[in-house]
C-alpha positions in Angstrom: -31.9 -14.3 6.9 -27.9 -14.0 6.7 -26.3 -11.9 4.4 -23.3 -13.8 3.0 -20.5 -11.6 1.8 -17.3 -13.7 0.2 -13.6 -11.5 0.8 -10.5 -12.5 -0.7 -7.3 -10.3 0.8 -4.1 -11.0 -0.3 -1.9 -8.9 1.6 -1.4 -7.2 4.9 -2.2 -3.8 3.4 -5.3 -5.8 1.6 -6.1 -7.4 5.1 -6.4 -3.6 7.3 -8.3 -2.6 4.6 -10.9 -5.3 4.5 -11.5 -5.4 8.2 -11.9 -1.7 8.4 -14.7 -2.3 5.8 -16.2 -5.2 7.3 -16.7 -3.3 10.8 -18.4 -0.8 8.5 -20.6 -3.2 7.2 -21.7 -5.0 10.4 -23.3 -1.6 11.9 -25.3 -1.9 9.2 -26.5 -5.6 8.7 -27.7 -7.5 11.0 -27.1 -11.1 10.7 -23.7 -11.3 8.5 -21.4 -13.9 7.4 -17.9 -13.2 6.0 -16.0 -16.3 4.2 -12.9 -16.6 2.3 -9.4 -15.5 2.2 -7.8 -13.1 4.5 -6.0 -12.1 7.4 -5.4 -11.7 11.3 -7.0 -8.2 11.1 -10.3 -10.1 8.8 -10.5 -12.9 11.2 -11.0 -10.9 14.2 -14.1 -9.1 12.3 -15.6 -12.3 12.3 -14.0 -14.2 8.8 -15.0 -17.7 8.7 -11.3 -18.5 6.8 -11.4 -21.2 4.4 -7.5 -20.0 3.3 -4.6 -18.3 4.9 -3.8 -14.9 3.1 -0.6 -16.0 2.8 -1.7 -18.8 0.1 -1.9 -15.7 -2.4 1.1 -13.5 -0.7 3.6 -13.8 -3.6 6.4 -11.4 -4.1 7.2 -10.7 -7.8 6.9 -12.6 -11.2 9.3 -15.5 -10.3 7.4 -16.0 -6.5 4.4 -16.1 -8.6 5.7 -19.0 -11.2 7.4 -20.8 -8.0 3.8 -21.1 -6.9 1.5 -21.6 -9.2 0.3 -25.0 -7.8 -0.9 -24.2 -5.0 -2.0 -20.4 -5.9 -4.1 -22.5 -8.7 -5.2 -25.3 -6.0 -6.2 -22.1 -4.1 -8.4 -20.3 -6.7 -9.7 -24.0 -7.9 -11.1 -23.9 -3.9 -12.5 -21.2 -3.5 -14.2 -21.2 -6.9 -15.9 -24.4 -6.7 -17.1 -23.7 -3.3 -18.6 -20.6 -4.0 -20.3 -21.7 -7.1 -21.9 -24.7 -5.0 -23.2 -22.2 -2.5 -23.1 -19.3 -3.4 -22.3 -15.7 -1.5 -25.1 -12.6 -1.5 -22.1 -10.4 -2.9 -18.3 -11.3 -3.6 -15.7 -8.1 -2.1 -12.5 -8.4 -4.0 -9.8 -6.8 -2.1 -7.1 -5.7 -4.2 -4.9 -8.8 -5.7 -6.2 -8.1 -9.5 -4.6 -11.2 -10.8 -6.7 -13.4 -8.8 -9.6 -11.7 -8.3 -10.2 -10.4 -11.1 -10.4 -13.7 -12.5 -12.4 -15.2 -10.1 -15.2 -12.2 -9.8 -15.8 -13.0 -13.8 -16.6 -16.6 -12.6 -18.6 -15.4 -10.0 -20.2 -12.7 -11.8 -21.4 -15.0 -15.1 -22.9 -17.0 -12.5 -25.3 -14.3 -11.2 -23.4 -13.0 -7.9 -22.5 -9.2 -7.9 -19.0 -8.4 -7.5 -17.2 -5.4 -6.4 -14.0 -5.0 -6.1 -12.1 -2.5 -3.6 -8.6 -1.1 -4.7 -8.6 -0.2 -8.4 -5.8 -1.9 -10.2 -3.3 1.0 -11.5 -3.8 1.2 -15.0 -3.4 4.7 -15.0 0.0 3.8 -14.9 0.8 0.2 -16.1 -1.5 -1.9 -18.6 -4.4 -0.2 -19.2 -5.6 -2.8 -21.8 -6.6 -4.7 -17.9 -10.0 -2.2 -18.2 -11.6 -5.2 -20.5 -11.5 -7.4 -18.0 -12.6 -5.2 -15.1 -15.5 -4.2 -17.2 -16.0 -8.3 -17.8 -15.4 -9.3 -14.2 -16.7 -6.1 -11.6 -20.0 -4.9 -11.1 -19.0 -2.1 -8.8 -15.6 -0.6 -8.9 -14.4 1.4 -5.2 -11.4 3.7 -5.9 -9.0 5.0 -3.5 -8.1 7.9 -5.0 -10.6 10.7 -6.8 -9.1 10.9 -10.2 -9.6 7.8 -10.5 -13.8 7.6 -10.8 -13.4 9.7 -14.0 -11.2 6.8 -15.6 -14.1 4.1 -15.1 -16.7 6.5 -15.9 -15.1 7.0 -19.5 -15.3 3.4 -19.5 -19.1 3.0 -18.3 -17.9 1.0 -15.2 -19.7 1.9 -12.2 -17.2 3.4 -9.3 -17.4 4.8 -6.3 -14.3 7.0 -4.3 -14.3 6.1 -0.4 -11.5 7.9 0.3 -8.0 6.1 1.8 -8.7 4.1 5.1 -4.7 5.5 5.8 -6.0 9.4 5.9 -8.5 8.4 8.7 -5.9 6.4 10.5 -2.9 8.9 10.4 -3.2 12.0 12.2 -4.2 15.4 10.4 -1.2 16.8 12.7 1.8 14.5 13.6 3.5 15.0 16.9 7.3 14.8 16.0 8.7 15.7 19.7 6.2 12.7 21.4 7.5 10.4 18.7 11.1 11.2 19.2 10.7 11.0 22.8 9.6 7.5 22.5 12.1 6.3 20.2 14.4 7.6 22.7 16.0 10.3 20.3 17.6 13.6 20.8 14.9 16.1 19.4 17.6 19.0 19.5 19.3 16.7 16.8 18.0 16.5 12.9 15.9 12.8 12.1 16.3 11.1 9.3 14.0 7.9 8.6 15.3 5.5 6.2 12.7 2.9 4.9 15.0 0.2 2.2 11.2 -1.5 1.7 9.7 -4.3 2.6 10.6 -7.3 0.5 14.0 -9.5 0.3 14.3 -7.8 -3.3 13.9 -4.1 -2.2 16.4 -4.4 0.9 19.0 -6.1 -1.2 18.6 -3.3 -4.3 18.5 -0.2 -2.1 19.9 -1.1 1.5 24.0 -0.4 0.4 22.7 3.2 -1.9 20.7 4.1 1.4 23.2 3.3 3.9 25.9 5.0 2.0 24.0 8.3 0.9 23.3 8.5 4.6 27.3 8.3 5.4 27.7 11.0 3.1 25.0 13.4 4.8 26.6 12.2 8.3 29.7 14.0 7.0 28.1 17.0 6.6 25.6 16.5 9.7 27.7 14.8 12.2 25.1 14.5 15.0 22.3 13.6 12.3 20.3 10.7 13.8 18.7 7.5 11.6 16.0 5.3 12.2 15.3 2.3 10.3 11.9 0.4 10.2 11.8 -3.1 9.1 8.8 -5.0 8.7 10.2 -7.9 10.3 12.9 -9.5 12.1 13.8 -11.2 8.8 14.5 -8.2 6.9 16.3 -6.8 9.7 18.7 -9.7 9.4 19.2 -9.1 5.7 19.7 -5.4 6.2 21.9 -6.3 9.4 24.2 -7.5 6.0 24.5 -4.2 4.5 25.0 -2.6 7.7 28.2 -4.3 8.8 29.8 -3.4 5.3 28.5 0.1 5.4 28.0 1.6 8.9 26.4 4.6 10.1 26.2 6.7 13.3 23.7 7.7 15.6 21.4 4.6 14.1 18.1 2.9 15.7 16.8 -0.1 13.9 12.7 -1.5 15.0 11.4 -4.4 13.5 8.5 -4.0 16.7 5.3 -1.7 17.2 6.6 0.8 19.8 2.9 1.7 20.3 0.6 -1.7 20.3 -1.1 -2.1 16.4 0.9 1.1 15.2 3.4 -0.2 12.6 7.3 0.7 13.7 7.4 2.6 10.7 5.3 5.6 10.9 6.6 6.1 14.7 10.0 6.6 12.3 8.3 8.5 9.8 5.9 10.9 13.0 10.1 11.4 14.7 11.4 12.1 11.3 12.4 15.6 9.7 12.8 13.7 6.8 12.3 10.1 5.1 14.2 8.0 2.2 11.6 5.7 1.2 11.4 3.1 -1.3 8.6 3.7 -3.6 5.5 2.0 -2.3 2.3 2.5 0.0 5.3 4.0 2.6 5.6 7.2 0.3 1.9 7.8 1.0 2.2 6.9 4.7 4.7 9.4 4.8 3.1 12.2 2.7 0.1 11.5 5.3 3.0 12.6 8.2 3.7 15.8 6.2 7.5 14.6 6.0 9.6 15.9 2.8 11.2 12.5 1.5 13.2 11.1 -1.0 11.8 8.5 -3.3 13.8 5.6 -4.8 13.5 2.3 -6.2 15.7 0.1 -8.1 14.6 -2.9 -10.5 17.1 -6.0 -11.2 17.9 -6.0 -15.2 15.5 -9.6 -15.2 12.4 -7.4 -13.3 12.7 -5.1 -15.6 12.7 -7.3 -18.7 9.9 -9.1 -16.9 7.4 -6.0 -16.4 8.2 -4.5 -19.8 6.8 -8.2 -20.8 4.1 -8.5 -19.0 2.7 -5.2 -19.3 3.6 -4.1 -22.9 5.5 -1.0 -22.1 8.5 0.0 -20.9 8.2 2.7 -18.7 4.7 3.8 -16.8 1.9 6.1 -18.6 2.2 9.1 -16.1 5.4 10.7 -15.5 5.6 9.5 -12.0 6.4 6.6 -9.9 5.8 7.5 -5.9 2.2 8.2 -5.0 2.2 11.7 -3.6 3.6 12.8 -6.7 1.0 11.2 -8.7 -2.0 12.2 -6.7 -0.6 15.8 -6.8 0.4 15.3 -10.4 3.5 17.2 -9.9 7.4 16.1 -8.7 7.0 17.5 -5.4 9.2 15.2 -4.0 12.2 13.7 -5.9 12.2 10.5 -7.1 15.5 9.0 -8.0 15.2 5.6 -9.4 17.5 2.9 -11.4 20.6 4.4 -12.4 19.4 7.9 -10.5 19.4 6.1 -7.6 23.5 6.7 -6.8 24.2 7.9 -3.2 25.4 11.1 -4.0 22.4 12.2 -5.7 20.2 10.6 -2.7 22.4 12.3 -0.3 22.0 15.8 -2.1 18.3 15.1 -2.2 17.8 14.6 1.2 19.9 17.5 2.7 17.7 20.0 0.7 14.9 18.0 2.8 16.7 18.1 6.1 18.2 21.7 5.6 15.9 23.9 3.0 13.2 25.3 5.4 10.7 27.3 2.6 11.3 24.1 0.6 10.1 21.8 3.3 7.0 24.4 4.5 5.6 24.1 0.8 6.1 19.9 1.0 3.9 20.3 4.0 1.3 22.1 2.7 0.8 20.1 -0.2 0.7 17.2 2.3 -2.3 18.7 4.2 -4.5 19.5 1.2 -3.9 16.1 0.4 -4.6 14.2 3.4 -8.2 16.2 3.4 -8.8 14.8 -0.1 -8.1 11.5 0.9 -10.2 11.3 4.2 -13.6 10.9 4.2 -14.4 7.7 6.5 -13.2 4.8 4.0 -15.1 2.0 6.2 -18.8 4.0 6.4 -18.4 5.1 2.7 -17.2 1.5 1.4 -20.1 -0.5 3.1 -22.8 2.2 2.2 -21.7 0.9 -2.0 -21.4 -2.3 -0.9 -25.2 -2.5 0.7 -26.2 -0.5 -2.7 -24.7 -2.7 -5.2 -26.4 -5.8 -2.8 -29.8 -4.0 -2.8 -29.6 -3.2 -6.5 -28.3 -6.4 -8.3 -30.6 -9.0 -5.9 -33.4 -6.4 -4.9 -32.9 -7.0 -1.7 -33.2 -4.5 1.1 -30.6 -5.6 3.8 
């Protein structure tokens, strides 16, 4: 008999993850069926896709109004089918807003539900734990102090680890990654990584650009790469650079190495990264680079996330991931009205220049990347196939 798992990815990142997982879980079952929503990376695991992730890819509170047709037409879809025939287990891949939602449905009507990526309400709206506890029969967590949250709350959780720490190498080789970028490695690197969304590249692109002037004064030869995530955001960031240009630059919007993003060859090349605050700060804590964390929020987003969460600022004193997981400012993070290019320049030259500073950054890295790796794919099937076996009794 088939086991019939139903997916829902909403996002590239949510799309590696989920594929990663499903490999795991077809070594161990024998015959499977995915369904749902995902993307290229589910698809070639064998997702029957009844919806293009993109149908849930929205970028920000005002995307997500601008769409609410067809992201309702979307859930309205998938629900109904699902409730007609219904999966062995429903897999959640991060997108709360939506799955959460739907893996209540689901749930009421007798289908176990787990859902991989905990939301962070360790650090915005915490009061979202009601519904998780309403809508998830399993929680798996990315990151380890996050089991003790949902076992205060008598959710059951599971850490498997980040499928980025098995991915990234324990030790980065800058001179291969300079060599094929093309770059000098006698000369300092500096990666500079403006973000991934129209939003972020429009905020940060003119502070980035013009801290990095300001270092290039002190650091004439100093080389910069920039990593777009696609050839539109290069031509938005092409903008910025005509009004404020650099030396010494490279700009990739395309894998050097086949299925290796452009930016981590940046960050491997790098001495060290300005990154807006996202996954990337991870990526780049995983590449033992010192960097420079920075985000800016237009006066509307802000009023819009202190609405919608309740709070005006985040519950731990931290915004960029490494810091967090390593509760500790390890890295500086220079945000809103911080975020000037003087104080990004001076940040980044004590990461370019101070050597004791950058061998303790490093360090910290390492332990970090051993916390986090632990075979995500194996470890995320093996809860998967439990919560299966004990919600239906079955023995697949």
């Amino acid at each position: 008999m088939t086991t019939k798992i139903g997916l829902v990815a909403g996002e590239p990142s949510g799309d590696l993850l989920a594929a990663r997982m499903m490999a795991g879980l077809s070594k161990q079952v024998h015959p499977i069926r995915f369904e749902g929503i995902g993307g290229p990376a589910m698809r070639t695991q064998g997702l029957a896709q009844w919806y293009p992730m993109d149908a849930l890819s929205v970028f920000g509170y005002v995307d997500a109004l601008k769409r609410l047709p067809g992201l309702l037409h979307t859930y309205s879809g998938v629900r109904s089918r699902w409730l007609k025939e219904k999966p062995d287990i429903f897999v959640g891949i991060d997108a709360p807003d939506f799955n959460l939602r739907l893996e209540k449905t689901l749930k009421q009507a007798g289908v176990p539900t787990v859902h991989f990526v905990g939301p962070s309400i360790w650090a915005w709206r915490y009061s979202r734990i009601h519904a998780i506890r309403e809508s998830v029969s399993h929680m798996l967590v990315l990151f380890p102090f996050e089991t003790q949250l949902y076992q205060r709350e008598g959710i059951p959780v599971t850490f498997v680890g980040h499928p980025l720490a098995d991915l990234i190498p324990n030790e980065p080789d800058r001179t291969a990654a300079q060599t094929r970028l093309g770059l000098d490695p006698t000369r300092k690197v500096l990666a500079v990584l403006p973000g991934s969304r129209a939003s972020e590249v429009r905020l940060l692109s003119a502070r980035f650009l013009q801290a990095v002037q300001l270092l290039q004064k002190q650091m004439p030869d100093l080389q910069v790469v920039v990593p777009m995530v696609n050839a539109q955001r290069r031509r938005e960031f092409e903008i910025f650079l005509r009004e404020n240009r650099i030396e010494h630059l490279l700009l990739i919007d395309k894998a050097i190495q086949e299925g290796r993003p452009a930016a981590w060859e940046a960050m491997e090349a790098a001495d060290a990264v300005l990154v807006a605050s996202g996954t990337a700060t991870l990526e780049t804590a995983l590449f033992k680079r010192p960097m420079v964390i920075s985000y800016v929020l237009s006066p509307m987003m802000r009023r819009l996330m202190a609405w919608k969460s309740g709070q005006e600022k985040p519950y731990v004193p931290w915004v960029g991931l490494p810091n967090v997981l390593l509760q500790d400012f390890v890295v500086p993070e220079l945000l809103q009205e911080q975020a000037t290019p003087e104080k990004l320049a001076e940040a980044c030259w004590k990461a370019l220049s101070d050597k004791d500073y950058v061998l303790d950054v490093e360090e910290k890295f390492r332990h970090l990347h051993r916390t986090l790796q632990c075979d995500t794919p194996k470890r995320a099937a093996d809860a998967i196939l439990k919560v299966l076996n004990r919600e239906t009794g079955s023995t697949v």
